[in-house]
N, C-alpha and C positions, 0 to 999 in steps of 0.2 A: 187625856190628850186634848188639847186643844183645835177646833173647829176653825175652820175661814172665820166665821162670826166670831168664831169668844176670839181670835188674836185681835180683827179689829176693835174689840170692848176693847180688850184691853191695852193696846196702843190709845186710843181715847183717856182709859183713864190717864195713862203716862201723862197725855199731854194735856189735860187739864190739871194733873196736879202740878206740871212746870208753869200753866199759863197762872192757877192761884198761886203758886208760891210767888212769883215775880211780879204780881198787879195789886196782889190783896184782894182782887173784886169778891166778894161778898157771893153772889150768883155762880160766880165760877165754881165755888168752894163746894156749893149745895151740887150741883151737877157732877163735879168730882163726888162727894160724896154715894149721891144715887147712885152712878153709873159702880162705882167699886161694892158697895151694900148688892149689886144687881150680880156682879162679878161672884163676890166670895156665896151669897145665896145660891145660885147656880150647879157652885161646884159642890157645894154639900148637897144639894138636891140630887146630883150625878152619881155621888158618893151610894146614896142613901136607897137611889134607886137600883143600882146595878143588883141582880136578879143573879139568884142562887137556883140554880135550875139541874134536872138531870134529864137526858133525852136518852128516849132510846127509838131505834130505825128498824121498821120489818120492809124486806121488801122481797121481790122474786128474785130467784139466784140466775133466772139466765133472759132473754130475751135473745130477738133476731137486730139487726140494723133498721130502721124508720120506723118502729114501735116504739108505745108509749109503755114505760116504767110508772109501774103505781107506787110509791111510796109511802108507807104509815110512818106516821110521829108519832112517839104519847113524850106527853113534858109533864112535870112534874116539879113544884115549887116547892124547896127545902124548908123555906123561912117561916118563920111565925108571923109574918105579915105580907100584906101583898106587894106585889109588882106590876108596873106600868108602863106601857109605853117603850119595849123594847124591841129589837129585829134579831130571827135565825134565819141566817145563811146557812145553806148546805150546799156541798159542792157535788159535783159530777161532773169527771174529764169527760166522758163518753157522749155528753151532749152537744149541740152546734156550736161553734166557734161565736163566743161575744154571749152563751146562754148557760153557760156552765154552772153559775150560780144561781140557785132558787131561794128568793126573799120570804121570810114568814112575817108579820109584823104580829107582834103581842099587845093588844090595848089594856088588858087586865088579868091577870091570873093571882086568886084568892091566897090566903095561907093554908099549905099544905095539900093545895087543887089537885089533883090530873086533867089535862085535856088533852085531844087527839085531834092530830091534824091529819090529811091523807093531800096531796098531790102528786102530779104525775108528769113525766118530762119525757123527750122524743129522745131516742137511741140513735143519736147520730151517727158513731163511728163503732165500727167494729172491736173490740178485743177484750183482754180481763181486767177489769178496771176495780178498784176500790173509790168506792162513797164517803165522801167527806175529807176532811173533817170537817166538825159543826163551829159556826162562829156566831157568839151573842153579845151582841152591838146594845149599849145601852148610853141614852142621854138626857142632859137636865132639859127640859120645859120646852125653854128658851135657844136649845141649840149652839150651847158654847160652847160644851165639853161633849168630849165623847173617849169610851171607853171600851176595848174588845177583848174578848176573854173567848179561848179557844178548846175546844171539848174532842178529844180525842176517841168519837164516836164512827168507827169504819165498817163497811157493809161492803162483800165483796161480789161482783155480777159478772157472770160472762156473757157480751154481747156476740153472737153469730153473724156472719155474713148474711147480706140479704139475700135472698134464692130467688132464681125466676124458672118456668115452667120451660122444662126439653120437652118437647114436641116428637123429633124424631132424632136419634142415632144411628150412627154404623153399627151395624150386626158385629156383634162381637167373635172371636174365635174360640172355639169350643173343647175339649177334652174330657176326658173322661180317664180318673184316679182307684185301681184298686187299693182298699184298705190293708186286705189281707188280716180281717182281726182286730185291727188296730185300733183301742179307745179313740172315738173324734165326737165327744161329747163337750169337748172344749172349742170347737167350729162353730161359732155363733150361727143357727141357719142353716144347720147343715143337713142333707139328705144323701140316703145312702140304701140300698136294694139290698136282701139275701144272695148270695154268689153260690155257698157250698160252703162242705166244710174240710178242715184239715187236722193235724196235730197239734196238741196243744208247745208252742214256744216261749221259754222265760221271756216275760216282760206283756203277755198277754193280759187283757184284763179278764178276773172273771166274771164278769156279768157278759161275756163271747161264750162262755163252756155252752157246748150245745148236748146235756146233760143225757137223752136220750143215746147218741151215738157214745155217749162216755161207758154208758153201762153195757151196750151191745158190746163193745171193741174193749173195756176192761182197762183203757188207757184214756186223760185227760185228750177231749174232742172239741176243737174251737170253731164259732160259725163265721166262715170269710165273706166279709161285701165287698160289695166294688160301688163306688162312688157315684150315680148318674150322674151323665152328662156335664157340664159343667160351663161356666163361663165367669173367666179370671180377668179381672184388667188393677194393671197398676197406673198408677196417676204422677207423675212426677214435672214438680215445682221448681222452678230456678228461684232461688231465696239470695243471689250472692250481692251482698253488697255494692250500691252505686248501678243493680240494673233492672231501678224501678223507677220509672222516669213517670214525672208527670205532679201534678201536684193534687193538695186533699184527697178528696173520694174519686177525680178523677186521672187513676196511676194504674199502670200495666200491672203491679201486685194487685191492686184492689179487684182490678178484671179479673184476672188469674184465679183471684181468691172466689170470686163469686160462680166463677166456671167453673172450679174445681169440686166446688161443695155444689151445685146444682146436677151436675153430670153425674157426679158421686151418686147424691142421691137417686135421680132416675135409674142407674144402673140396679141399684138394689133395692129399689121397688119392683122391678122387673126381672128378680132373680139371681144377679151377678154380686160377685166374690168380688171387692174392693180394697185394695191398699195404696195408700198415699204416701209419696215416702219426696222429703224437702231438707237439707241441707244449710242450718243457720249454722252457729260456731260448731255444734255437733251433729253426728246423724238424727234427725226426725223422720219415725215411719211406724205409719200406724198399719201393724200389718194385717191383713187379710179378711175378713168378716162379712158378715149382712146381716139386717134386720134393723130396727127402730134403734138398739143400745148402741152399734157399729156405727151407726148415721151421724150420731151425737157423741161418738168418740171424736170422729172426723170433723164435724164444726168446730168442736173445740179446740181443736187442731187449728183449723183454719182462721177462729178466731184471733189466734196468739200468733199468728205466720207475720214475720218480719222479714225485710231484706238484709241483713244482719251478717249473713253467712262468707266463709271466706271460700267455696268450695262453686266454681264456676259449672254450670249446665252439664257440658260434658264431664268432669270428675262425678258429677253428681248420677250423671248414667252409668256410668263404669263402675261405680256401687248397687245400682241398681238393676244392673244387670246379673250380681249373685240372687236375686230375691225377685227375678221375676220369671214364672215357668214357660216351658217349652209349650208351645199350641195355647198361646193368651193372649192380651193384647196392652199393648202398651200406649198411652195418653199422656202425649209431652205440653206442657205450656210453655211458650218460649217467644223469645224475642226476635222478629224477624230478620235480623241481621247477624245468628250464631251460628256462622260455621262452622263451627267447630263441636257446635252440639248437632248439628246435622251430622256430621261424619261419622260421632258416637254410635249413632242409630245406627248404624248399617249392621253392626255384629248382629243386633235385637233380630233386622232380616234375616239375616243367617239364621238364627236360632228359627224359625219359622214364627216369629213371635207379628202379629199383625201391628202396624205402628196407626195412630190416630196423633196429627199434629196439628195444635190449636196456634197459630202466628199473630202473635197480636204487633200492630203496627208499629214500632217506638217512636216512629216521626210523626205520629198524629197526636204521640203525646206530650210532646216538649225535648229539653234534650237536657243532658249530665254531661259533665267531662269526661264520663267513663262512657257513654253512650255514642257509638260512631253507624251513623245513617249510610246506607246502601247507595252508590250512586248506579246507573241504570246498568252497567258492567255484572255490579253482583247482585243485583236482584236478579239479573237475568241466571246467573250463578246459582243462587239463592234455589231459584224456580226450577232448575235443571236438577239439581241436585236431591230435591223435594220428588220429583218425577221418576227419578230414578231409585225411590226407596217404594214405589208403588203405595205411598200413604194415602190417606185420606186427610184433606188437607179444610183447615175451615182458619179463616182471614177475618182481623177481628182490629177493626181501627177506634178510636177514642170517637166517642158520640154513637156509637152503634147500639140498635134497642136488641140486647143479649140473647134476648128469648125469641126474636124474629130471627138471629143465626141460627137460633137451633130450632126453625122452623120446621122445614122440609131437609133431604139430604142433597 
């Protein structure tokens, strides 16, 4: 392919071979000459040099958001001769807007070499993104010709949401679940007391038989617990398309995302049973867990969370209201103009379920066609109606430092 440079060569030669052929001049001939001998050399230098390479990419499989990604290269020269003078791009969506591409330039690589390269690029946006593909750029000398050969070399990373430090939360609401026997060795986290014992029932497990009273009593004896104490909260996401207003990094999803996954995690540093449950084309919910594996189900979650969904806040409660238990608490992210997902809430009261409502402002952050701003009637609406569900309410406008909301309560 032809360069800016090699098109002007070669418009030059055009017109000095019309300006010799119609003058005769002698001078013109020799400069036609050069410049086309400068041409045709060029391009078999281009030819000659284009680089037989194999790459191969290590890198980490996950990172958070404004962390550096280290990536190794090794390259590896097929040819029985060397190469010169060539560039690898490698690409990454997940970096800044305008930095997506990382340049390698090659000055020399021997016959049959390896060398390794390592850089590192900033994780700019959240999700699961594939690396690459790799592109090797090679050209003559002189910069007439250039030629790109593309290497379908991909690396796959999930980026997490960034996290900031909670400080302080509402006390969650508490209960407490007898097992009755029941295997919960599948409870990520889970803790449970000796209660007493009973009769052994089909579907017990036996690693419950509490063997001493089997051989007193002559009949199968299971040992029953009961669950300590407990604290359950569900977390639900409004994903529904067209009601994520705002643009880049700074959008009511991108808030949401980063609340969701910081709250989360506080909670189950300090004990609490989390599921997340969000609504793109299908149900998304990651149900119930705690501990370090549980944390890193939910990032990845939250990595992938799109507004996508056709299933509006309130549908998306009235699902989540089979899947979240009596005496637990419920943590809505929502836009502060959804009456209709307020309304939702009130069964949640009913059921004695404690509500935590996170309001993020949508007028602070731009507007959509779908997005319709409160004028002071229904905020006033808004506010009554929010009062009247006895939540704990936390107000969350575009420019706010996250981790100072969840300073104090």
């Amino acid at each position: 392919m032809l360069t800016s440079r090699g098109v002007s060569l070669l418009l030059t030669v055009i017109i000095l071979l019309a300006i010799a052929w119609n003058t005769d001049i002698t001078m013109v001939y020799i400069f036609f000459v050069i410049a086309f001998v400068m041409f045709v050399l060029s391009y078999f230098h281009m030819r000659l040099n284009m680089p037989n390479i194999e790459v191969q990419r290590t890198t980490q499989e996950t990172a958070f958001e404004d962390e550096m990604l280290n990536i190794k290269m090794k390259i590896r020269n097929n040819l029985s001769r060397g190469s010169s003078f060539f560039e690898i791009l490698d690409y990454f969506p997940a970096a800044e807007p305008g930095k997506e591409k990382t340049s390698l330039f090659i000055l020399d690589i021997k016959a049959k070499e390896e060398i390794n390269f390592n850089y590192s690029i900033e994780c700019y946006k959240r999700g699961i993104w594939n690396i690459g593909p790799i592109e090797i750029i090679s050209q003559d000398a002189l910069g007439f010709f250039r030629m790109k050969k593309t290497l379908k070399v991909i690396s796959n990373v999930i980026v997490y949401p960034a996290l900031f430090r909670v400080f302080a939360f509402p006390p969650l609401a508490s209960g407490s679940v007898s097992w009755m026997g029941v295997e919960t060795a599948k409870i990520s986290g889970d803790s449970h007391e000796f209660y007493g014992v009973r009769e052994y029932q089909r579907g017990d497990a036996i690693s419950r038989i509490h063997w001493p009273s089997t051989a007193k009593h002559n009949q199968l004896i299971v040992k029953q617990f009961e669950r300590n104490a407990i604290q359950e909260a569900t977390i639900v996401m409004d994903l529904k398309k067209g009601n994520d207003i705002g643009t880049g990094r700074e959008t009511t999803l991108e808030y949401a995302v980063k609340i969701a996954g910081s709250v989360a995690k506080f909670l189950m540093d300090n004990g609490a049973f989390v599921q997340l449950i969000g609504y793109t084309k299908e149900a998304m919910i990651v149900p119930f867990g705690k501990g370090e594996s549980h944390a890193y189900k939910i990032l990845e979650y939250l990595a992938g969370a799109r507004s996508e969904g056709t299933y509006t806040l309130s549908q998306t409660l009235e699902e989540a209201s089979f899947v979240t238990p009596y005496s637990s608490t419920l943590i809505t992210i929502m836009l502060d103009n959804d009456m209709d997902a307020l309304s939702s809430l009130v069964q949640f009261r009913i059921k004695g379920i404690k509500l935590i409502v996170i309001a993020l402002a949508g007028s602070t952050f731009g507007h959509t066609e779908e997005s319709e701003y409160l004028d002071a009637e229904g905020a006033k609406q808004f506010d009554e109606a929010l009062a009247g569900l006895e939540a704990h309410v936390y107000r969350i406008s575009k420019g706010d430092k996250l981790e100072k909301m969840f300073e104090t309560l």
